[in-house]
Backbone of each chain as ProteinMPNN parsed JSONL, in Angstrom:
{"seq_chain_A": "XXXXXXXXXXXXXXXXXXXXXXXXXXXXXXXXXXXXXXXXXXXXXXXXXXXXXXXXXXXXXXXXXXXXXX", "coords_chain_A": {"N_chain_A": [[32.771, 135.585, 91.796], [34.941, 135.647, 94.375], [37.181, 138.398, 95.292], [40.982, 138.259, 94.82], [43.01, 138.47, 97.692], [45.03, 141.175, 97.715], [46.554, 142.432, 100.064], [48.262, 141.688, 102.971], [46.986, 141.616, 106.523], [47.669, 141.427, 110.155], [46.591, 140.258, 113.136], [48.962, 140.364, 114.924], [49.767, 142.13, 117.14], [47.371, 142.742, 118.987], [46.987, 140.081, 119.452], [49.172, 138.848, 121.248], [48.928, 141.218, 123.269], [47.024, 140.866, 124.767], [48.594, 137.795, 125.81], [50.272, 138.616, 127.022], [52.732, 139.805, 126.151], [56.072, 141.07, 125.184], [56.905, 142.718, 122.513], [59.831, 141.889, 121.928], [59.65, 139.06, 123.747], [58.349, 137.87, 121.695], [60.19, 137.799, 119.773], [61.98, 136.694, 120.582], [61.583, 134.037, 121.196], [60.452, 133.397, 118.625], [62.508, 132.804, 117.496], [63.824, 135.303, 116.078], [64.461, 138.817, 115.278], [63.47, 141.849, 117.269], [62.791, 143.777, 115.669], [62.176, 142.269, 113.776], [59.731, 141.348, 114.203], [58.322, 143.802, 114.875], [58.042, 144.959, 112.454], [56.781, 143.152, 111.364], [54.359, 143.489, 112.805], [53.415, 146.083, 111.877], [53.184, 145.633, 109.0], [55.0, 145.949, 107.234], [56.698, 144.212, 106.284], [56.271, 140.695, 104.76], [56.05, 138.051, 106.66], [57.859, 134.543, 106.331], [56.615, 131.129, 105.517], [56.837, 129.572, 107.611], [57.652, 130.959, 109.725], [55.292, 132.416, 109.893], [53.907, 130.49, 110.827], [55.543, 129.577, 113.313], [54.482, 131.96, 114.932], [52.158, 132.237, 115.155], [51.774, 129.405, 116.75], [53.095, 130.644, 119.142], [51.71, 132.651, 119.951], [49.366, 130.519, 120.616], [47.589, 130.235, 119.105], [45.622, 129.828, 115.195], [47.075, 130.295, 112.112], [45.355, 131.504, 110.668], [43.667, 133.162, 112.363], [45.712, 134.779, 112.782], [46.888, 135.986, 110.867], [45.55, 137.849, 108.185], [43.202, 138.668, 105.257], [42.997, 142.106, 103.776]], "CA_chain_A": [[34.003, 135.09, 92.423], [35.687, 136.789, 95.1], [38.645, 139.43, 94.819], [42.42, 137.973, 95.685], [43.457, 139.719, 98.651], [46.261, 142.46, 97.635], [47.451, 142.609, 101.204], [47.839, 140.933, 104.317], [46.868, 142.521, 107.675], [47.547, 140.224, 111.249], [46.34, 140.821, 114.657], [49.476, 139.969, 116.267], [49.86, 143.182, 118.78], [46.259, 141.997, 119.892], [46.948, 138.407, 120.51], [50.635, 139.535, 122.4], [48.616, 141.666, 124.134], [46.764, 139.181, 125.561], [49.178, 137.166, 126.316], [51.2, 139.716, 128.13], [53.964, 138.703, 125.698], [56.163, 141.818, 124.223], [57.987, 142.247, 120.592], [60.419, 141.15, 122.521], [59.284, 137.991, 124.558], [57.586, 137.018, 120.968], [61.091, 137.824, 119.202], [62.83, 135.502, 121.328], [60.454, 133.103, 120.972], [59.881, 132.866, 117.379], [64.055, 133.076, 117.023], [64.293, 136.259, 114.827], [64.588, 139.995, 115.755], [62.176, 142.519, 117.822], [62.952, 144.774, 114.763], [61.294, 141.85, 112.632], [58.272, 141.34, 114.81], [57.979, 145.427, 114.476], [58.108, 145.006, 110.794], [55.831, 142.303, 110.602], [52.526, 144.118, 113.035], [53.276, 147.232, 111.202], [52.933, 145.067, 107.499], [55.824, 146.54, 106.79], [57.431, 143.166, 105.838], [55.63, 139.767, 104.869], [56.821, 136.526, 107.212], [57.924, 133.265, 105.623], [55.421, 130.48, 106.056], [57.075, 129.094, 108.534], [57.76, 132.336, 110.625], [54.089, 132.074, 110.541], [53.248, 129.55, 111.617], [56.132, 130.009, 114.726], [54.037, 133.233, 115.388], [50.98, 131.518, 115.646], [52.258, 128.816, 117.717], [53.547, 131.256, 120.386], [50.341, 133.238, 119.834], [48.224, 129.977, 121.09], [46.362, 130.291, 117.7], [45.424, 129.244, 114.525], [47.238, 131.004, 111.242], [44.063, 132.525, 110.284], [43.315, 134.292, 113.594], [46.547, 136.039, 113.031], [47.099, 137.326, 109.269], [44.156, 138.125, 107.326], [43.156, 139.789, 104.275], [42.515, 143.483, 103.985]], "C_chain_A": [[34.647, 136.197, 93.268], [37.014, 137.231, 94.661], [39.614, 138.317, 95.367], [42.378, 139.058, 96.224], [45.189, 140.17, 98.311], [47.034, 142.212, 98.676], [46.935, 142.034, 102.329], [47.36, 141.607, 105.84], [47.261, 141.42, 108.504], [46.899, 141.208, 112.832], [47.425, 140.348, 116.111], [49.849, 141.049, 117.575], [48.782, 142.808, 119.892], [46.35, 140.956, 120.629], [48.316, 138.794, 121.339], [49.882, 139.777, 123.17], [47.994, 141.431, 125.141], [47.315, 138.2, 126.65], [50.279, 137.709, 127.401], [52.438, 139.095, 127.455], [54.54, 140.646, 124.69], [56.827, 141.503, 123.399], [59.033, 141.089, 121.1], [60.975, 139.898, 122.408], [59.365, 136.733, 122.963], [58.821, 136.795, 120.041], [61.928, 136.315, 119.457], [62.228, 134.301, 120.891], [60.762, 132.155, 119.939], [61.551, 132.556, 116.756], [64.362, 134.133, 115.884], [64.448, 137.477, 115.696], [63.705, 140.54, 116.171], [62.058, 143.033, 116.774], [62.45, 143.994, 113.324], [60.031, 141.889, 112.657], [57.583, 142.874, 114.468], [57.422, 145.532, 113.266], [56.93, 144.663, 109.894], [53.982, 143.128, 111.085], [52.583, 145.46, 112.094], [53.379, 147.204, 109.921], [53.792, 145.763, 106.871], [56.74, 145.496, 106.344], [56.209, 141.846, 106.494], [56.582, 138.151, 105.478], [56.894, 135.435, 106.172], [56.549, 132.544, 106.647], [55.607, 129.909, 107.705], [57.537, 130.167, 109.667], [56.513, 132.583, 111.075], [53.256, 131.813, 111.31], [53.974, 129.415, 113.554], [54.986, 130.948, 115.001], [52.809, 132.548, 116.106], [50.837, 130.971, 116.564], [51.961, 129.52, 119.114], [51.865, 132.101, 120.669], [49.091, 132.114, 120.567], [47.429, 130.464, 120.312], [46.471, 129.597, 116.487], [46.324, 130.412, 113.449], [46.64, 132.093, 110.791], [43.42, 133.348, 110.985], [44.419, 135.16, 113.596], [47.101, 136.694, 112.116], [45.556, 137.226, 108.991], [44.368, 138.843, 106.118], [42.768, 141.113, 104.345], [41.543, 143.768, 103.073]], "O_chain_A": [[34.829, 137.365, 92.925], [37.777, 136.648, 93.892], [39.217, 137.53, 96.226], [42.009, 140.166, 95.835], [46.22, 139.577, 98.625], [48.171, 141.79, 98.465], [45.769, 141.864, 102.684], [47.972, 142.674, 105.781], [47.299, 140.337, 107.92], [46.878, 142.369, 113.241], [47.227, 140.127, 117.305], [50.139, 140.718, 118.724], [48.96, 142.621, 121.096], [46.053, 140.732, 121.802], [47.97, 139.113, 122.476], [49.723, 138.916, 124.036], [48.318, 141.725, 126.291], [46.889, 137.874, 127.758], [50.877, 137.168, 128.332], [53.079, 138.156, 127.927], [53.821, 141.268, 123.909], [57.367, 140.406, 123.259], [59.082, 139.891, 120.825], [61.916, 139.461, 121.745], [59.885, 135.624, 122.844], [58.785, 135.733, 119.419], [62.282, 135.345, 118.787], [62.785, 133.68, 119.986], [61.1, 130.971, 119.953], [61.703, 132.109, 115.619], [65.054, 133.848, 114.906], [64.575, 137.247, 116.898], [62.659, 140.072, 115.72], [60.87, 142.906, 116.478], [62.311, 144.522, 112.221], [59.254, 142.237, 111.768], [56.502, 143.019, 113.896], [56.384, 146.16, 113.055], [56.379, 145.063, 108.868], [52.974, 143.302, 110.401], [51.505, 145.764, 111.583], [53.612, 148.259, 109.33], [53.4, 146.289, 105.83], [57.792, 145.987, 105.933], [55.61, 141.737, 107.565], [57.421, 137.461, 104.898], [56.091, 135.399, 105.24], [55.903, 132.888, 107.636], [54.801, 129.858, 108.634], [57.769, 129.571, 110.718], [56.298, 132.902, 112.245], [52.397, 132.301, 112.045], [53.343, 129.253, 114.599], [54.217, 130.208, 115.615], [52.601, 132.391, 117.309], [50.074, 131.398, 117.431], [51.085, 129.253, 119.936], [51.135, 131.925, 121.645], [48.051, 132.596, 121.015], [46.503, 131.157, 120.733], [47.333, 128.719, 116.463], [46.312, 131.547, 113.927], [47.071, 133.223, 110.562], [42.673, 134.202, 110.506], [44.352, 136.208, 114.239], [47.712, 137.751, 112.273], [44.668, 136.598, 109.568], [45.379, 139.498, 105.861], [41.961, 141.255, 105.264], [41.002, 144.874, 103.073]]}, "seq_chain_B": "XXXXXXXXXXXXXXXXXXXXXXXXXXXXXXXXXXXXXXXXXXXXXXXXXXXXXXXXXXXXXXXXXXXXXXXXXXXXXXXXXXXXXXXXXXXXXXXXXXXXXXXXXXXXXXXXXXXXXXXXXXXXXXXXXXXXXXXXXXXXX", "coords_chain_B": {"N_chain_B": [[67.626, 148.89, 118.153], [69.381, 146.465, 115.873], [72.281, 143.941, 115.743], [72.913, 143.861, 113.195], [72.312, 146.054, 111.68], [73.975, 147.729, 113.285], [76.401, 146.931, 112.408], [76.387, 147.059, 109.442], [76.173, 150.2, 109.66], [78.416, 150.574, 110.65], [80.166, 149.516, 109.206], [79.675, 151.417, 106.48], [80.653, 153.469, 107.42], [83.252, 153.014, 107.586], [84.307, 152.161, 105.364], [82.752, 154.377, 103.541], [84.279, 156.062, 104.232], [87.182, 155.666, 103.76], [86.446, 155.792, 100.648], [85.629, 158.316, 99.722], [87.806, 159.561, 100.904], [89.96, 158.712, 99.807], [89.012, 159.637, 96.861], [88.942, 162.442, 96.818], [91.129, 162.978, 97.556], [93.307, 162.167, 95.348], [92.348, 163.495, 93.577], [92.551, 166.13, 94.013], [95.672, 166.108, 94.32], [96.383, 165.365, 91.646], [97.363, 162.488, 89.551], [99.667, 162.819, 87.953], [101.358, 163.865, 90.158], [100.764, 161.966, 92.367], [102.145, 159.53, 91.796], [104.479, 160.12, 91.667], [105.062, 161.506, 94.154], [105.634, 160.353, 97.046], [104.816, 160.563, 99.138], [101.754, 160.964, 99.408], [101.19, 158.168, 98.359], [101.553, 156.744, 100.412], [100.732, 158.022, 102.31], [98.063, 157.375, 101.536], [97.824, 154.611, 101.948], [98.138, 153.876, 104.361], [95.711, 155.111, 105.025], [93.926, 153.327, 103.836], [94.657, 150.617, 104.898], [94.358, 151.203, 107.87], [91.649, 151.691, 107.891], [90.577, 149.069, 106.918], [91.822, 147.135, 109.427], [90.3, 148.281, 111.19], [87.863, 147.382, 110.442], [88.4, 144.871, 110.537], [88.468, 144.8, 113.053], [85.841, 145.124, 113.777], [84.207, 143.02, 112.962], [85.253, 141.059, 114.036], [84.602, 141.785, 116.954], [81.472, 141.903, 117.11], [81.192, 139.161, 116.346], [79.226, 136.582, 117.647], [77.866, 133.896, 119.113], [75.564, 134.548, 119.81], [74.225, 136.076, 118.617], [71.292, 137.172, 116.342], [70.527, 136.482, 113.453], [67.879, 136.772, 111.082], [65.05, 135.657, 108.729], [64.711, 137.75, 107.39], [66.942, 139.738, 108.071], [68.11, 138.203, 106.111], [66.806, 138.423, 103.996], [67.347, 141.437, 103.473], [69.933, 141.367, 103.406], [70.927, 140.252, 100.859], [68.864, 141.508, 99.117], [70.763, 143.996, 99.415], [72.807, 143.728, 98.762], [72.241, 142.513, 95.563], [71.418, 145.053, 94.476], [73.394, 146.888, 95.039], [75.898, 145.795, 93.771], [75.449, 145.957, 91.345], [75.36, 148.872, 91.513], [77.708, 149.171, 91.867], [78.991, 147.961, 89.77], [78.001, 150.289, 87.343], [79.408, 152.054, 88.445], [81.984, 151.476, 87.43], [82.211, 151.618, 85.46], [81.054, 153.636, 84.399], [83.306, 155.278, 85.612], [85.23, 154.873, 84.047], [84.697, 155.198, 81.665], [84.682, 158.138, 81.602], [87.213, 158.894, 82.058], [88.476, 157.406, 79.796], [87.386, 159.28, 77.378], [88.801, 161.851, 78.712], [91.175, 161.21, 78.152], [91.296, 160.5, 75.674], [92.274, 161.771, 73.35], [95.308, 162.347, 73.825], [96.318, 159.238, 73.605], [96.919, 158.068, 75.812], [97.061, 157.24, 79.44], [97.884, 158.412, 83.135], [99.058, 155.654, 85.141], [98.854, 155.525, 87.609], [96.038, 156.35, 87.38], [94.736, 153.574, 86.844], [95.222, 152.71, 89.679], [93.915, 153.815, 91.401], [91.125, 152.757, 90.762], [91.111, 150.572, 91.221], [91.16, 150.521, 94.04], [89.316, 152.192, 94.881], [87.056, 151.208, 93.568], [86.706, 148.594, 94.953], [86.353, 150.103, 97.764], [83.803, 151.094, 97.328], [82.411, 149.764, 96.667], [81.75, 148.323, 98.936], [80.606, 150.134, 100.606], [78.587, 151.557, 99.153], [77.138, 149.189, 99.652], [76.413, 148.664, 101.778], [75.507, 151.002, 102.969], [73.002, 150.897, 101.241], [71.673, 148.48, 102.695], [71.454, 150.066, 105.412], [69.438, 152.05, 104.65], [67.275, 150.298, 104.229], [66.696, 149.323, 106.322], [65.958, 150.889, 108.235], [64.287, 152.046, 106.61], [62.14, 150.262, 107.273], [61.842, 150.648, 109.849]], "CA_chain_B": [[68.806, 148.955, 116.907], [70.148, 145.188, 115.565], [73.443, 143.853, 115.491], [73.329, 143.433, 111.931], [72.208, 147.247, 111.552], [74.792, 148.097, 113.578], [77.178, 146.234, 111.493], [75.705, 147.788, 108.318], [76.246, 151.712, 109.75], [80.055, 150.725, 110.972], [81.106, 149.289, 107.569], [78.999, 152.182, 105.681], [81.046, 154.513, 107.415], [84.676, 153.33, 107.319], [84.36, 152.404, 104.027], [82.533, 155.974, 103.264], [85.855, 157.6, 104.77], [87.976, 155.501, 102.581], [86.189, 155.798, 99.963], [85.355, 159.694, 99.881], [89.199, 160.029, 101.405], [91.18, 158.38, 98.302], [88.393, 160.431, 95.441], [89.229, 163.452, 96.792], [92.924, 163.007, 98.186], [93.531, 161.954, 94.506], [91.775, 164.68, 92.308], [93.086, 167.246, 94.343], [97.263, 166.025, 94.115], [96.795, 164.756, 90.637], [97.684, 161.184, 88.68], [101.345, 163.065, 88.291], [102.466, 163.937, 91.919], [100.377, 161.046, 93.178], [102.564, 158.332, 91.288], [105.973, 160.153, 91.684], [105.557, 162.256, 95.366], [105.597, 158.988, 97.29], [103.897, 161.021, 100.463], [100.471, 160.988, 99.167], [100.489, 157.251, 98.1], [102.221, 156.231, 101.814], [99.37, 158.259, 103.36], [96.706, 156.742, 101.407], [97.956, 153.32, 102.148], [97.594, 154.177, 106.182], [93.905, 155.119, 105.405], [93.177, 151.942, 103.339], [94.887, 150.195, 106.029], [93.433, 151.679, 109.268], [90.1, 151.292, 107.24], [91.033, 147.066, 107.149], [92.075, 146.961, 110.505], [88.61, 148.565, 111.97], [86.882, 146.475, 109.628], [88.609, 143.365, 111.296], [88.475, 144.659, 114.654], [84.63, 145.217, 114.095], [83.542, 141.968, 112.712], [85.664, 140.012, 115.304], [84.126, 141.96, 118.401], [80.003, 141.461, 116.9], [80.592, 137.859, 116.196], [78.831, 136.203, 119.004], [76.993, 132.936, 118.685], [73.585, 134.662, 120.207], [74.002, 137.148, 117.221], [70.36, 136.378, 115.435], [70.443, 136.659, 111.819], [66.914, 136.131, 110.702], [65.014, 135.724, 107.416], [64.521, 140.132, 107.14], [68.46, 140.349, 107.834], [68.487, 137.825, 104.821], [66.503, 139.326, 102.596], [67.607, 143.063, 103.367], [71.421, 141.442, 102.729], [70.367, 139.867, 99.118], [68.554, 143.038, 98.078], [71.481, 144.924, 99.212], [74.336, 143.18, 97.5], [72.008, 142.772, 94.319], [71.343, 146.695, 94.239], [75.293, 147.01, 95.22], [76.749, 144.68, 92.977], [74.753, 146.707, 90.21], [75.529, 150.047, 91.201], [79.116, 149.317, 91.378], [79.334, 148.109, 88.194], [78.131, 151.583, 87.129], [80.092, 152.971, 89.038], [83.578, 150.87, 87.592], [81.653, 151.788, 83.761], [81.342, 155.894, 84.319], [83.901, 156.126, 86.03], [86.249, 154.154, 83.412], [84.356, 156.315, 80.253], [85.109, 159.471, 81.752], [88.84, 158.211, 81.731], [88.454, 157.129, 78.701], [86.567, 160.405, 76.757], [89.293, 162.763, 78.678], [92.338, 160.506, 77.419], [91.292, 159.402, 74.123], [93.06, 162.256, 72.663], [96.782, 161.962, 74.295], [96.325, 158.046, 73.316], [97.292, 157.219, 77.159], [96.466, 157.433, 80.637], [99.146, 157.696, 83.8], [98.955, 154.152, 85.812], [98.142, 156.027, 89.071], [94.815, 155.856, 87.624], [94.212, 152.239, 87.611], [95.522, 151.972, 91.522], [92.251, 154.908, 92.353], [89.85, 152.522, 89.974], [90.895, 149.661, 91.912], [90.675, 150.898, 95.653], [87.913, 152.987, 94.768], [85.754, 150.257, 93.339], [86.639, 148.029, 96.262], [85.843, 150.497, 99.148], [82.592, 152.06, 97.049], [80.92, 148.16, 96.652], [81.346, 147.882, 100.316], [79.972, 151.31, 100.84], [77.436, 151.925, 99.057], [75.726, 148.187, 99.434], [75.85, 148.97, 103.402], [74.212, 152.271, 102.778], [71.504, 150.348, 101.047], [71.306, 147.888, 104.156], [70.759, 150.873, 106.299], [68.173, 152.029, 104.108], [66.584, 149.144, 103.873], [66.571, 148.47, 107.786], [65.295, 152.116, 108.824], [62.589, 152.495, 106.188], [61.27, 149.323, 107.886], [61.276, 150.3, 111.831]], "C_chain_B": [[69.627, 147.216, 116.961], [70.948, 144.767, 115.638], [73.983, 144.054, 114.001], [73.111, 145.072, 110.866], [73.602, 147.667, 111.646], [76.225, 147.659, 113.016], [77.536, 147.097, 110.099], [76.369, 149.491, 108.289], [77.948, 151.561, 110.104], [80.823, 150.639, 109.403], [80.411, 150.789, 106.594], [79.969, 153.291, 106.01], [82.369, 154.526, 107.229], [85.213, 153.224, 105.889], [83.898, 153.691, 103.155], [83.552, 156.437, 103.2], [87.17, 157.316, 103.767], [87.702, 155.938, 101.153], [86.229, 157.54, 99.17], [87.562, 160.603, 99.805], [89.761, 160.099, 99.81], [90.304, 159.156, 96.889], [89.058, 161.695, 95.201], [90.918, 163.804, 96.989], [93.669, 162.993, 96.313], [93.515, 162.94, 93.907], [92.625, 165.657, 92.711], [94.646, 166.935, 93.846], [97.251, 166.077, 92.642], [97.062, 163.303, 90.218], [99.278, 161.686, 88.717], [101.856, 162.673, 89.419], [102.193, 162.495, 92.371], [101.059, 160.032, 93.056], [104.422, 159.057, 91.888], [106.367, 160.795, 93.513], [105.179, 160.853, 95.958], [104.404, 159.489, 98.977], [102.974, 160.734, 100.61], [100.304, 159.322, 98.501], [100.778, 156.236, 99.579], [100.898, 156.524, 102.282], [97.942, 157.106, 103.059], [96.765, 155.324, 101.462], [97.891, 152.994, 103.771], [96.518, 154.012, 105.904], [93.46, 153.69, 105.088], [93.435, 151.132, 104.589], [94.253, 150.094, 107.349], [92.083, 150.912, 109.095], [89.9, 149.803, 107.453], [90.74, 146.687, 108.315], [90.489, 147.282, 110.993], [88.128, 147.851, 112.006], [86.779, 145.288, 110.168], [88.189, 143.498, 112.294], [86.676, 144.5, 114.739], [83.799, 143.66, 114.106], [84.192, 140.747, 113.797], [84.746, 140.554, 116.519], [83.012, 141.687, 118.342], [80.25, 140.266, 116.701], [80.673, 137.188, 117.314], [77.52, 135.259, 118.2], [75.549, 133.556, 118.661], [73.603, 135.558, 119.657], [72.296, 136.656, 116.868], [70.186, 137.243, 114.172], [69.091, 136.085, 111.269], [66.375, 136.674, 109.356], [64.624, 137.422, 106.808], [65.889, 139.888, 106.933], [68.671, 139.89, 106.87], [68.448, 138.174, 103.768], [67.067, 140.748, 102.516], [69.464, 142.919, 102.816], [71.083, 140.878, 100.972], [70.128, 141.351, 98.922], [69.155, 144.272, 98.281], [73.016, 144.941, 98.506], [73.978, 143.187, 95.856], [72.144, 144.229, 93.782], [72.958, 147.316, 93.749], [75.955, 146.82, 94.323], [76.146, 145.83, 91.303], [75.28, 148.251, 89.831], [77.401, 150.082, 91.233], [79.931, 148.835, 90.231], [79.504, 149.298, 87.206], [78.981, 152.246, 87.412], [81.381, 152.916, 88.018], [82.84, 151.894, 85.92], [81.851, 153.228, 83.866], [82.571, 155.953, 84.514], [85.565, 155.689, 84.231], [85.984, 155.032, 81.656], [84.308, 157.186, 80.463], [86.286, 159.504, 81.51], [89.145, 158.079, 80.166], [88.463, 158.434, 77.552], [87.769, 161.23, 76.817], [90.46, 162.426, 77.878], [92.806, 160.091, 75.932], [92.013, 160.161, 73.347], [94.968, 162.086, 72.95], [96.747, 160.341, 73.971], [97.003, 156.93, 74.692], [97.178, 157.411, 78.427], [97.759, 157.385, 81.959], [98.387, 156.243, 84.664], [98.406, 154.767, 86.785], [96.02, 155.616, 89.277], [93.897, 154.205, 88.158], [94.411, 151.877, 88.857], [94.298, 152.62, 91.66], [91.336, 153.911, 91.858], [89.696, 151.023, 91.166], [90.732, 149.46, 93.607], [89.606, 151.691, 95.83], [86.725, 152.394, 94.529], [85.566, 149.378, 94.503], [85.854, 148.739, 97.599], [84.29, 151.231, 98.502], [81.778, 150.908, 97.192], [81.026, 148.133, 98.095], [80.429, 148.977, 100.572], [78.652, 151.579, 100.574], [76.154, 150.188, 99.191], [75.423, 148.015, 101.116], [75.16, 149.866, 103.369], [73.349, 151.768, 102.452], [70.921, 149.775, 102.162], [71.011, 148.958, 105.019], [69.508, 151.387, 106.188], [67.252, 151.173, 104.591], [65.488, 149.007, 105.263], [65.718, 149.91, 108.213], [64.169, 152.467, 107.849], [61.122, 151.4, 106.687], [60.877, 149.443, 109.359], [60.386, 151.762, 112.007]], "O_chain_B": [[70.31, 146.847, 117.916], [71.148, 145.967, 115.827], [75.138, 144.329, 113.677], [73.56, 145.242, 109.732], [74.343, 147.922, 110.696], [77.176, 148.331, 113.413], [78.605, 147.622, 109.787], [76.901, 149.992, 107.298], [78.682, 152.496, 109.783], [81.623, 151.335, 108.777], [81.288, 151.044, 105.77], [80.224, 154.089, 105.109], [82.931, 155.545, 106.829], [86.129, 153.845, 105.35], [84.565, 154.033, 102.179], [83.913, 157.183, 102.29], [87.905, 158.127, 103.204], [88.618, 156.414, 100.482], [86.865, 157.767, 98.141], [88.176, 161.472, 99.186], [89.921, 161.011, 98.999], [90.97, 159.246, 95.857], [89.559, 162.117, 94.159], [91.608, 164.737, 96.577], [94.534, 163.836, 96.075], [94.585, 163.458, 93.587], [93.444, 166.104, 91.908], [94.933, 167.588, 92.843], [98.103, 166.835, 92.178], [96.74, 162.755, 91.272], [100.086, 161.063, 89.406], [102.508, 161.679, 89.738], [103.138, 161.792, 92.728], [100.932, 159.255, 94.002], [105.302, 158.371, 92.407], [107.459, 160.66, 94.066], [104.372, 160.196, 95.3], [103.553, 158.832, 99.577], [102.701, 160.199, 101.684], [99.165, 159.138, 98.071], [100.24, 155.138, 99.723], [100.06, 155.68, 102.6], [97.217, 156.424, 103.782], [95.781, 154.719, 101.036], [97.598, 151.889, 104.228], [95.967, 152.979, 106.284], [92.789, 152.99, 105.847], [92.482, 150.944, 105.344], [93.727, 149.086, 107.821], [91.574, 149.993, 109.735], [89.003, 149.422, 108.204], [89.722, 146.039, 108.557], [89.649, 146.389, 111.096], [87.725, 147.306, 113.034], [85.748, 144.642, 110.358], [87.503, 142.599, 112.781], [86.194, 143.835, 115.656], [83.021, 143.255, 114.969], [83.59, 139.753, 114.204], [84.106, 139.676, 117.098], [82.708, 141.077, 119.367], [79.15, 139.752, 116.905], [81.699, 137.057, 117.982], [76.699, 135.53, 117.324], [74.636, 133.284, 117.881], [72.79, 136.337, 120.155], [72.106, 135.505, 117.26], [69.794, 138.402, 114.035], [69.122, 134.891, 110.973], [66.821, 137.682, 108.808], [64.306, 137.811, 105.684], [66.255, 139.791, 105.762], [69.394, 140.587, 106.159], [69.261, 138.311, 102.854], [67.24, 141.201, 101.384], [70.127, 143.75, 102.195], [71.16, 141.697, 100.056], [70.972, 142.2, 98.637], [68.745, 145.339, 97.826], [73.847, 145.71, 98.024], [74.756, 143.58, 94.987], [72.854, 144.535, 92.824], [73.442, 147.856, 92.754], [76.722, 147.707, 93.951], [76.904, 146.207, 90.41], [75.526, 148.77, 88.742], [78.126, 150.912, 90.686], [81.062, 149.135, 89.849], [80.48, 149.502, 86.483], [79.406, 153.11, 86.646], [81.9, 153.985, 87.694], [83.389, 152.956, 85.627], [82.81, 153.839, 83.394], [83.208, 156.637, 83.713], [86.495, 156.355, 83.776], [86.824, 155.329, 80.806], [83.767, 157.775, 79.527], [86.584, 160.256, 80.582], [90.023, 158.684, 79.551], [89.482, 158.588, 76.879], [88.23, 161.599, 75.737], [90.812, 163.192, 76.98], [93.803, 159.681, 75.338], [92.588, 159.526, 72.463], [95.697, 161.665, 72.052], [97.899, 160.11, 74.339], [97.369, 155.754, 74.698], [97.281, 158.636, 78.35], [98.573, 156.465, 81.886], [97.173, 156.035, 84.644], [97.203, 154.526, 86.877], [95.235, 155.171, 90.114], [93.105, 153.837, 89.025], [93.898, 150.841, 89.28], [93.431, 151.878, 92.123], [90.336, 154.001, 92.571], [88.691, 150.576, 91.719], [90.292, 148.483, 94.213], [89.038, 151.829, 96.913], [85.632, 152.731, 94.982], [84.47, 149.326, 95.061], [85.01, 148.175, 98.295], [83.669, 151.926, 99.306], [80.663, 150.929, 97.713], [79.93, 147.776, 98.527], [79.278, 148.599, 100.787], [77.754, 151.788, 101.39], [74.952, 150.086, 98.948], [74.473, 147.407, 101.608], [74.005, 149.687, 103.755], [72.421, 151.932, 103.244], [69.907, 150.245, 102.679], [69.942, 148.69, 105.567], [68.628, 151.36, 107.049], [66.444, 151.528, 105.449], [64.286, 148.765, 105.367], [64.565, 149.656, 108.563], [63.2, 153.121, 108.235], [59.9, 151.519, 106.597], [60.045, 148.787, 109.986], [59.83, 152.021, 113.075]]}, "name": "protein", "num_of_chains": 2, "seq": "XXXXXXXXXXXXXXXXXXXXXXXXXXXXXXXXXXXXXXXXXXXXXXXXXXXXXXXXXXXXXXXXXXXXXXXXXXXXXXXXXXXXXXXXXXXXXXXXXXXXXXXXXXXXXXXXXXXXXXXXXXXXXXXXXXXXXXXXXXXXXXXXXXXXXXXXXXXXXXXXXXXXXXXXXXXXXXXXXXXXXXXXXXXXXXXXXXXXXXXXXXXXXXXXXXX"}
């Protein structure tokens, strides 16, 4: 049986980056703070589900293309 | 830097100044002078005062609809009022069994004290549960 994953990782600086979208853009966006978005690529704080799933959204992705396990 | 930071470091500090002000303004005069020289309880009713006033003027000039308060500012206010709310209990408890310990022999205390326990506990729960919020907010950026 596989491990539970401990911790989350995401690739949202990647997909932003992409999109040409900064903390910002994606702050605005998602309706919360740049200083959450910061928080959240640097796993320094875990999003609600639904903060998530906003992220995603704006991201033009799926949930699972943008947290992961470590 | 947030609004709600910036919020956090204004109240942390006028309440600090009160807080810090009336410990020391106190210890130093005494419980005697402080109750009978009327100077030193005039003054320290300016600081509390002033301190108020700021306080108002601050939270009237940041409230602005396109404020955003999101679920971080939520949680970092919860786990700084719980922390808060905790340590100023301690706080009211030491500080009230030190009182206690030095007094217990004279079988009485002057009144002056209870005015410091009660402006002191007031401006220290604001104080120190914004200090946590600053914490909180700068070990995260």
């Amino acid at each position: 049986m596989n491990k539970l994953p401990t911790k989350l990782t995401n690739n949202i600086k990647v997909l932003r980056t992409k999109l040409n979208l900064t903390q910002e853009d994606l702050a605005i966006k998602t309706l919360c703070t740049r200083q959450t978005i910061n928080a959240i690529e640097k796993n320094k704080y875990s999003p609600s589900l639904l903060l998530a799933y906003k992220i995603a959204y704006i991201l033009e992705t799926s949930i699972e293309q943008v947290f992961g396990k470590e | 830097m947030n609004i709600t930071l910036k919020k956090s470091i204004f109240t942390c500090s006028i309440f600090g100044i009160m807080f810090f002000y009336l410990m020391t303004h106190f210890i130093i005069v005494g419980p005697n002078d402080f109750q009978t020289v009327r100077i030193h309880m005039l003054i320290s009713i300016i600081i509390i005062f002033l301190g108020f006033v700021s306080f108002a003027v601050m939270l009237l000039l940041t409230k602005k609809k396109s404020n955003i308060f999101d679920e971080r500012d939520e949680l970092i206010q919860k786990k700084s009022s719980t922390v808060g709310l905790m340590l100023t209990g301690m706080f009211v408890f030491v500080f009230s069994m030190i009182l206690y310990v030095y007094y217990s022999d004279k079988g009485s205390l002057e009144v002056a004290w209870v005015w410091l326990i009660a402006y002191s506990t007031f401006s220290f729960a604001y104080f120190i549960t914004s200090l946590i919020s600053v914490y909180l907010y700068v070990k995260d950026e």
